[in-house]
ZADO-1210 file (C-alpha; in nm, 4 decimals, padded with zeros to 6 digits):
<atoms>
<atom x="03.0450" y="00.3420" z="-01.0728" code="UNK" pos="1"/>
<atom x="02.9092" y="00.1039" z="-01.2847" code="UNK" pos="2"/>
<atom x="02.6886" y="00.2545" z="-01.5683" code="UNK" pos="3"/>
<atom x="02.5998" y="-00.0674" z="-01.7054" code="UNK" pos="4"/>
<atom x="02.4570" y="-00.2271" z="-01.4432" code="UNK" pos="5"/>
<atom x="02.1463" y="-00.3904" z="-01.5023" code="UNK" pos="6"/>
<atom x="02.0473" y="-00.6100" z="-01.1813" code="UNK" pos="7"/>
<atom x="02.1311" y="-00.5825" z="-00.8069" code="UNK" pos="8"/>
<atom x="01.9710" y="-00.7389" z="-00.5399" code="UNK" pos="9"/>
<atom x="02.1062" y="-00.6095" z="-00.1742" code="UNK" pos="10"/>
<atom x="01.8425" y="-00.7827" z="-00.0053" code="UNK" pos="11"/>
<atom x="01.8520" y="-00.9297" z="00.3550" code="UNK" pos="12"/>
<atom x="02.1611" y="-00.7303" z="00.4069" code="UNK" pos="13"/>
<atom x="02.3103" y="-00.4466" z="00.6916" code="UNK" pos="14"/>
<atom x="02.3003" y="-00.2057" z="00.4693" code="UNK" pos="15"/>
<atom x="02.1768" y="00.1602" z="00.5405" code="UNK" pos="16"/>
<atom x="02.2524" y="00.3479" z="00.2099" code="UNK" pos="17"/>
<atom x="02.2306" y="00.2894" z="-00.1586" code="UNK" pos="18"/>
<atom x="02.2867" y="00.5755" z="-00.4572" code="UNK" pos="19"/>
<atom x="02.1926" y="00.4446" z="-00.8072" code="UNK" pos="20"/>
<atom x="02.1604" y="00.7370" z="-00.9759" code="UNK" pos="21"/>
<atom x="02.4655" y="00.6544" z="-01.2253" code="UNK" pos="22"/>
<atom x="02.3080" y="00.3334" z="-01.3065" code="UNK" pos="23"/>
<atom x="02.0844" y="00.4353" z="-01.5942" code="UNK" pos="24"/>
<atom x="02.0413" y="00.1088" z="-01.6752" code="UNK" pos="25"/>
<atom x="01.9509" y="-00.0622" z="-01.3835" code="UNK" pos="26"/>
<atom x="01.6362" y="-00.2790" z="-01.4793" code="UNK" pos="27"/>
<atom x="01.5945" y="-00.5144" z="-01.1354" code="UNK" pos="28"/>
<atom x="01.6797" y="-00.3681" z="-00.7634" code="UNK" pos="29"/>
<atom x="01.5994" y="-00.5254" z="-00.4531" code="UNK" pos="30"/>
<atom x="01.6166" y="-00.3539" z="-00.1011" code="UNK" pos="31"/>
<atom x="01.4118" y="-00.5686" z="00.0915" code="UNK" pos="32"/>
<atom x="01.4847" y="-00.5911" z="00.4244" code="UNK" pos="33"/>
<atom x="01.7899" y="-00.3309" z="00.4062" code="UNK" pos="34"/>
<atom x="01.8014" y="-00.0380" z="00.6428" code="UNK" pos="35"/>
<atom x="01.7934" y="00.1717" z="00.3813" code="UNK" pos="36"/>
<atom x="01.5145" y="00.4059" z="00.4278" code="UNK" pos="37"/>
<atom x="01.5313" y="00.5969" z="00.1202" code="UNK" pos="38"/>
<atom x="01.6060" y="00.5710" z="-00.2437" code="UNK" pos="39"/>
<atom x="01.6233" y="00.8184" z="-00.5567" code="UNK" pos="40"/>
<atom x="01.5098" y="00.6234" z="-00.8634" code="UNK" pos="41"/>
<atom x="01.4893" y="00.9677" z="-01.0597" code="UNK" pos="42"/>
<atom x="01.7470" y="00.8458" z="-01.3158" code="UNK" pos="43"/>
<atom x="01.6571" y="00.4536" z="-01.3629" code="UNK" pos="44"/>
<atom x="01.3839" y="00.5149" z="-01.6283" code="UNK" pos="45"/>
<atom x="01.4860" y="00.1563" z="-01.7508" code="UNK" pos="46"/>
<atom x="01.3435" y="-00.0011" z="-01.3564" code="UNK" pos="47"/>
<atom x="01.1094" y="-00.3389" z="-01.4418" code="UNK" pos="48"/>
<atom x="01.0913" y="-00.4548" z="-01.1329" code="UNK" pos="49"/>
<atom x="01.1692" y="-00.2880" z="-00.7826" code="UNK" pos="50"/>
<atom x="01.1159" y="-00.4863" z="-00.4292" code="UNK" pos="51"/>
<atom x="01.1195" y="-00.2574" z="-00.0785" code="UNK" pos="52"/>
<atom x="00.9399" y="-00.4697" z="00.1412" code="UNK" pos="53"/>
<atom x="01.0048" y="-00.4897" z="00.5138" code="UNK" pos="54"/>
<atom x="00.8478" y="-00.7872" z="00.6834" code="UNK" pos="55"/>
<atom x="01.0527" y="-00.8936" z="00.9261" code="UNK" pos="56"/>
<atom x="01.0693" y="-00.7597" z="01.2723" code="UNK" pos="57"/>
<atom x="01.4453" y="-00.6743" z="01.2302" code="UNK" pos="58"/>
<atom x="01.3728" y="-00.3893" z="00.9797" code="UNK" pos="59"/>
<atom x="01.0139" y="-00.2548" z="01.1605" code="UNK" pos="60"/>
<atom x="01.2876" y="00.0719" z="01.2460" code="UNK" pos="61"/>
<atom x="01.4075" y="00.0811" z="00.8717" code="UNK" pos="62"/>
<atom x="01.0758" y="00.1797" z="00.7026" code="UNK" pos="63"/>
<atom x="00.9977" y="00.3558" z="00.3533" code="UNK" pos="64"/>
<atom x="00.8253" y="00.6277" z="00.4478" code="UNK" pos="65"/>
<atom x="00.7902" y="00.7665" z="00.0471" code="UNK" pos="66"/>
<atom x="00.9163" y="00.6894" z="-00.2389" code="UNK" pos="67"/>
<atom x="00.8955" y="00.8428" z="-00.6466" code="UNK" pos="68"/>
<atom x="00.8238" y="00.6258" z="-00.9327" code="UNK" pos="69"/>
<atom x="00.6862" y="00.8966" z="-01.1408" code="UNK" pos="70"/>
<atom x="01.0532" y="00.8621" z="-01.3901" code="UNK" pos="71"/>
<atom x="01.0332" y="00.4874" z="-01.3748" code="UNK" pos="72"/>
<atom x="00.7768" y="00.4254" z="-01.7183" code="UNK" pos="73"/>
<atom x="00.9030" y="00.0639" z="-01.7429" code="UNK" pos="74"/>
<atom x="00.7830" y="-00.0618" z="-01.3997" code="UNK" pos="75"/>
<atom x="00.5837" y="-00.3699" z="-01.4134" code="UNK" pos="76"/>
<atom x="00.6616" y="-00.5574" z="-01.0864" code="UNK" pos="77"/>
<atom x="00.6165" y="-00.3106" z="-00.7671" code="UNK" pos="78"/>
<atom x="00.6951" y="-00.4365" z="-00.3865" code="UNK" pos="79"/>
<atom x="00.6622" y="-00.2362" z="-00.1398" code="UNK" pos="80"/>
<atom x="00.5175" y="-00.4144" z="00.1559" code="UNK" pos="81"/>
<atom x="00.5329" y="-00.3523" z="00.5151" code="UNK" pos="82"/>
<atom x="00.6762" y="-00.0133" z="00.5372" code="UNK" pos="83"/>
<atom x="00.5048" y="00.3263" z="00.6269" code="UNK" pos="84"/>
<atom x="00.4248" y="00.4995" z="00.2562" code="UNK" pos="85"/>
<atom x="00.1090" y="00.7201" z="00.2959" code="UNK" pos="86"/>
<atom x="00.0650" y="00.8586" z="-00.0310" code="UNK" pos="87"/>
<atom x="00.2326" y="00.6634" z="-00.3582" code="UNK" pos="88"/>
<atom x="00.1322" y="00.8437" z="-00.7521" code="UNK" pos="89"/>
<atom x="00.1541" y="00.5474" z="-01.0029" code="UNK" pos="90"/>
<atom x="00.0286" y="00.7405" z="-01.2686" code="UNK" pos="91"/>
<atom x="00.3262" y="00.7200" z="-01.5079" code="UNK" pos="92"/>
<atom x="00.3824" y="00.3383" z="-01.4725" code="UNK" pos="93"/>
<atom x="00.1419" y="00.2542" z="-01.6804" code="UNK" pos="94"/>
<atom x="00.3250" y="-00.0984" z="-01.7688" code="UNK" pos="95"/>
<atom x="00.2374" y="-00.2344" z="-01.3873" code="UNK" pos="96"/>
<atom x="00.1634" y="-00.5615" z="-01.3913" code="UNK" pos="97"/>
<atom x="00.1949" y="-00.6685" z="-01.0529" code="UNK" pos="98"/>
<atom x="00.1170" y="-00.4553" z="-00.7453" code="UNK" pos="99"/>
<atom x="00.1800" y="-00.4863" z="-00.3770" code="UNK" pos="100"/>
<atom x="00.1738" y="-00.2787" z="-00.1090" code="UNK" pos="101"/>
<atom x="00.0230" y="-00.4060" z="00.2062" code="UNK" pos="102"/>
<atom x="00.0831" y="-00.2512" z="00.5421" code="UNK" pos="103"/>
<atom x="00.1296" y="00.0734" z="00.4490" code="UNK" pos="104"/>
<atom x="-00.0432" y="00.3537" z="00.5529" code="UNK" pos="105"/>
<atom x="-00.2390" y="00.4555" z="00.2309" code="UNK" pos="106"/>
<atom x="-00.5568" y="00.5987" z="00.2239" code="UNK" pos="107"/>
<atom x="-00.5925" y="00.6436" z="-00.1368" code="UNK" pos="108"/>
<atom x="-00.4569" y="00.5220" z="-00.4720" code="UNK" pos="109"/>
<atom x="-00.5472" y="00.6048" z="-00.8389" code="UNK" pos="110"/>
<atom x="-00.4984" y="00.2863" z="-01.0465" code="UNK" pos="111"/>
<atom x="-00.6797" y="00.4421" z="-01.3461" code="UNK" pos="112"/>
<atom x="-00.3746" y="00.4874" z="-01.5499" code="UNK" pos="113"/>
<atom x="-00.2974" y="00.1489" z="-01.4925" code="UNK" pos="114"/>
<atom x="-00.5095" y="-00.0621" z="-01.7310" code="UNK" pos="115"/>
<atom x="-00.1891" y="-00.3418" z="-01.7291" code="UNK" pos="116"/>
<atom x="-00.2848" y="-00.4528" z="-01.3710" code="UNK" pos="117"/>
<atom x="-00.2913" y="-00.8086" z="-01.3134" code="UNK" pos="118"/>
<atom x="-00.2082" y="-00.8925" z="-00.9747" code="UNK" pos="119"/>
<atom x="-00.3336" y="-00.6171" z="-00.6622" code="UNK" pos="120"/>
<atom x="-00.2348" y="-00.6276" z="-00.2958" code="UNK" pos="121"/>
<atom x="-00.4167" y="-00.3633" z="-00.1034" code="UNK" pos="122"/>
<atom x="-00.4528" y="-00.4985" z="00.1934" code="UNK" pos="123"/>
<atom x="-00.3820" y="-00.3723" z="00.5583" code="UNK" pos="124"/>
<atom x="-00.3928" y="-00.0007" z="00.4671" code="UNK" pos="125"/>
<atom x="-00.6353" y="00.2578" z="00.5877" code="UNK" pos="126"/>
<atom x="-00.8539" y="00.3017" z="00.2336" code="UNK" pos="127"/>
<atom x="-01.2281" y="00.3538" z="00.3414" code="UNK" pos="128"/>
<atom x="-01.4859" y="00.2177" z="00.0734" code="UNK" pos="129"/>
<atom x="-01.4814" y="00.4907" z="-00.1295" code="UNK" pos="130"/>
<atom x="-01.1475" y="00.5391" z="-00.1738" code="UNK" pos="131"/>
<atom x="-01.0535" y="00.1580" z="-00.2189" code="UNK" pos="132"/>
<atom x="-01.0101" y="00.0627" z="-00.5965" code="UNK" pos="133"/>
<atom x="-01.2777" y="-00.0908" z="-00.7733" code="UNK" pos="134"/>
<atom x="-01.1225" y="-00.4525" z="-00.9961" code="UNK" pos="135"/>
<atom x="-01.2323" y="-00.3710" z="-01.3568" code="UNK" pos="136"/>
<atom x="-01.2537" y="-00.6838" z="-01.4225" code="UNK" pos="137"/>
<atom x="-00.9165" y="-00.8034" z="-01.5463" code="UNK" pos="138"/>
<atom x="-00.7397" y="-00.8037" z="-01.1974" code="UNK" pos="139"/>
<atom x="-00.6808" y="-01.2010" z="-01.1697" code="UNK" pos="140"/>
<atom x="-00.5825" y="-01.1695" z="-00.8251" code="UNK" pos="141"/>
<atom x="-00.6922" y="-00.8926" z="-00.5819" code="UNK" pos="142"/>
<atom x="-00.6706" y="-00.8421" z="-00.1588" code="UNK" pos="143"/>
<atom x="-00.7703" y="-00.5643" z="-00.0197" code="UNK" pos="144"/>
<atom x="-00.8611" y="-00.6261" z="00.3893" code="UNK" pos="145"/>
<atom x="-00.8361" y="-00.2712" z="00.5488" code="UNK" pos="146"/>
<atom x="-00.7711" y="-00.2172" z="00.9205" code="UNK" pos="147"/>
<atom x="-00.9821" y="-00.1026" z="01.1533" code="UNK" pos="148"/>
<atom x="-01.1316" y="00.2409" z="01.0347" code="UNK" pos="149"/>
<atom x="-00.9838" y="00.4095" z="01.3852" code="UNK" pos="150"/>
<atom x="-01.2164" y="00.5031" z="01.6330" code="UNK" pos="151"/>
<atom x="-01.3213" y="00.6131" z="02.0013" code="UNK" pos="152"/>
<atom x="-01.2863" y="00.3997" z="02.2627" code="UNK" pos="153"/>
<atom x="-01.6499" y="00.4757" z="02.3249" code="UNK" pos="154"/>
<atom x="-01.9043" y="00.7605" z="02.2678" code="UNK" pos="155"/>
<atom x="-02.1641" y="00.9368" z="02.4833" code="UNK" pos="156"/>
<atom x="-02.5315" y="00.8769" z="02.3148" code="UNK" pos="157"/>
<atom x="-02.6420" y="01.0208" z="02.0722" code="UNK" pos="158"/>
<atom x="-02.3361" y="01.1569" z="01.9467" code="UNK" pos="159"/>
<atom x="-02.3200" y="01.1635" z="01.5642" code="UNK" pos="160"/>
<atom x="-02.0366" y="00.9326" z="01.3989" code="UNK" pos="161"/>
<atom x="-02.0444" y="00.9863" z="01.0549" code="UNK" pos="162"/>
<atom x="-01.8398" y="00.7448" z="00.7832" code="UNK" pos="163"/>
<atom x="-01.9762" y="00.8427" z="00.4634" code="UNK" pos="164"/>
<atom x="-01.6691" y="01.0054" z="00.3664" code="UNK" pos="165"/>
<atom x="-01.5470" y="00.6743" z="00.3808" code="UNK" pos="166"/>
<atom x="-01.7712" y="00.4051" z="00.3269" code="UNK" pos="167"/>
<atom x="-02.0160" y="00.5698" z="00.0929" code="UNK" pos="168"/>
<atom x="-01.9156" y="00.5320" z="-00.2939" code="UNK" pos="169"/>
<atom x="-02.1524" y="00.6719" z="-00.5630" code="UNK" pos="170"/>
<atom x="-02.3686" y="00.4435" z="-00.7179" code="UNK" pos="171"/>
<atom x="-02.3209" y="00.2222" z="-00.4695" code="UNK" pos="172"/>
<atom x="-02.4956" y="00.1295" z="-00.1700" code="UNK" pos="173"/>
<atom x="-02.3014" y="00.0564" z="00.1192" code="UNK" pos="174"/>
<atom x="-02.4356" y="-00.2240" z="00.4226" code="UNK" pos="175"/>
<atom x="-02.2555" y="-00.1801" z="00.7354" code="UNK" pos="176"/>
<atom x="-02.2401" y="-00.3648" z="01.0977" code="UNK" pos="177"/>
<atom x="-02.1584" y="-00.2262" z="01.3931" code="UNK" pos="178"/>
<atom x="-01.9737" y="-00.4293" z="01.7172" code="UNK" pos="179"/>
<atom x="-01.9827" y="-00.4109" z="02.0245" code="UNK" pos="180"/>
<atom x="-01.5956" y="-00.5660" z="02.1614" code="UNK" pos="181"/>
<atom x="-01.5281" y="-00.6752" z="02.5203" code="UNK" pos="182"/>
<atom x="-01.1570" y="-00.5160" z="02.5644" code="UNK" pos="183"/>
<atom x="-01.0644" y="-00.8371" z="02.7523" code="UNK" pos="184"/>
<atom x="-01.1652" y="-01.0305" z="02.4755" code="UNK" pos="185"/>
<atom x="-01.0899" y="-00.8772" z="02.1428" code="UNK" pos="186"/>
<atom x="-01.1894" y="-01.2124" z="01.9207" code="UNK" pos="187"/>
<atom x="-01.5454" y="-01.1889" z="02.0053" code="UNK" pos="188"/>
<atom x="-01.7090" y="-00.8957" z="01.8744" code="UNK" pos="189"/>
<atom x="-02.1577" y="-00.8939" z="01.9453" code="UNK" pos="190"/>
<atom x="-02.2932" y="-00.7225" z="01.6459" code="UNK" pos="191"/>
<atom x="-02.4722" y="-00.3655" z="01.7896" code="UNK" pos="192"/>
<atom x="-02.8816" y="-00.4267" z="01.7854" code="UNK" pos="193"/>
<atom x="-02.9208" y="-00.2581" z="01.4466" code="UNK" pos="194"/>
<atom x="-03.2071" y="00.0125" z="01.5895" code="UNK" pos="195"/>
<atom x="-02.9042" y="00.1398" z="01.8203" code="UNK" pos="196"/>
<atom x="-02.7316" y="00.3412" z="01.4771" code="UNK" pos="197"/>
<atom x="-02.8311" y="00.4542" z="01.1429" code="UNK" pos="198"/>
</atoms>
């Protein structure tokens, strides 16, 4: 082993498995675009700056699907793009400066503890409006595009489709469109006459 190790980057590489739990103080790793699919970082409390993301097509089968930061209180620089997290507690890194995890598959994420934010990337996840982090103000840069809240193909009238779980945040008033889309032509979505929904 190597106990002292303080960087390693593995990334663009073949390979599959990687245990750094005798590197205590390991302060830089890089997996990206590995085919490693999971990773104990229980005993790097030392970790800066860790980098997971998957965005090429080669790795779409070599996916994070969790991962636990909650013994890493020295992160500041988190990349986890592209993969398949759903749920991710960053409540004990409260030294994050920079934040990205688009194309997951989260839903929700407290940022409260993290008052060192400076950088967010949200985007392409499944957070409705309520759940999706508010900028306090300090956030210099910040992207958080959602996909598609999932529906029905289509609905028989009158049926009752309710969002405010999801779009409705308290204190807030929330303006939504509805769209029509032509399945032969996604790119052209007719906004719904607004007396059609509620």
């Amino acid at each position: 082993g190597c106990p002292d190790l303080v960087q390693l980057s593995l990334d663009v590489t073949q390979v599959e498995e990687l245990d750094v739990t005798k590197n205590p103080k390991l302060s830089i790793l890089n997996i990206s675009e590995t085919k490693i699919r999971s990773i104990d970082l229980s005993k790097n409390p030392k970790l800066t700056q860790f980098f997971a993301t998957r965005g090429a097509t080669a790795y779409d089968d070599y996916k994070l699907t969790e991962i636990d930061l909650t013994h890493n209180p020295e992160l500041s620089y988190l990349f986890l793009g592209y993969n398949a997290i759903t749920e991710i507690d960053l409540s004990k890194n409260t030294k994050l400066f920079d934040l990205s995890v688009p194309n997951n598959r989260l839903t929700d994420i407290d940022l409260s503890n993290n008052t060192n934010l400076y950088n967010v990337n949200i985007r392409k996840n499944y957070f409705g409006f309520a759940t999706l982090p508010a900028d306090p103000g300090s956030w210099n840069d910040y992207f958080y595009e959602q996909n598609a809240s999932p529906l029905n193909r289509s609905y028989k009238t009158g049926t009752v489709i309710d969002f405010s779980d999801k779009m409705m945040r308290e204190g807030t008033e929330t303006l939504a469109t509805l769209y029509h889309v032509n399945e032969d032509d996604l790119s052209l979505p007719i906004p719904a006459d607004p007396k059609s929904y509620s």
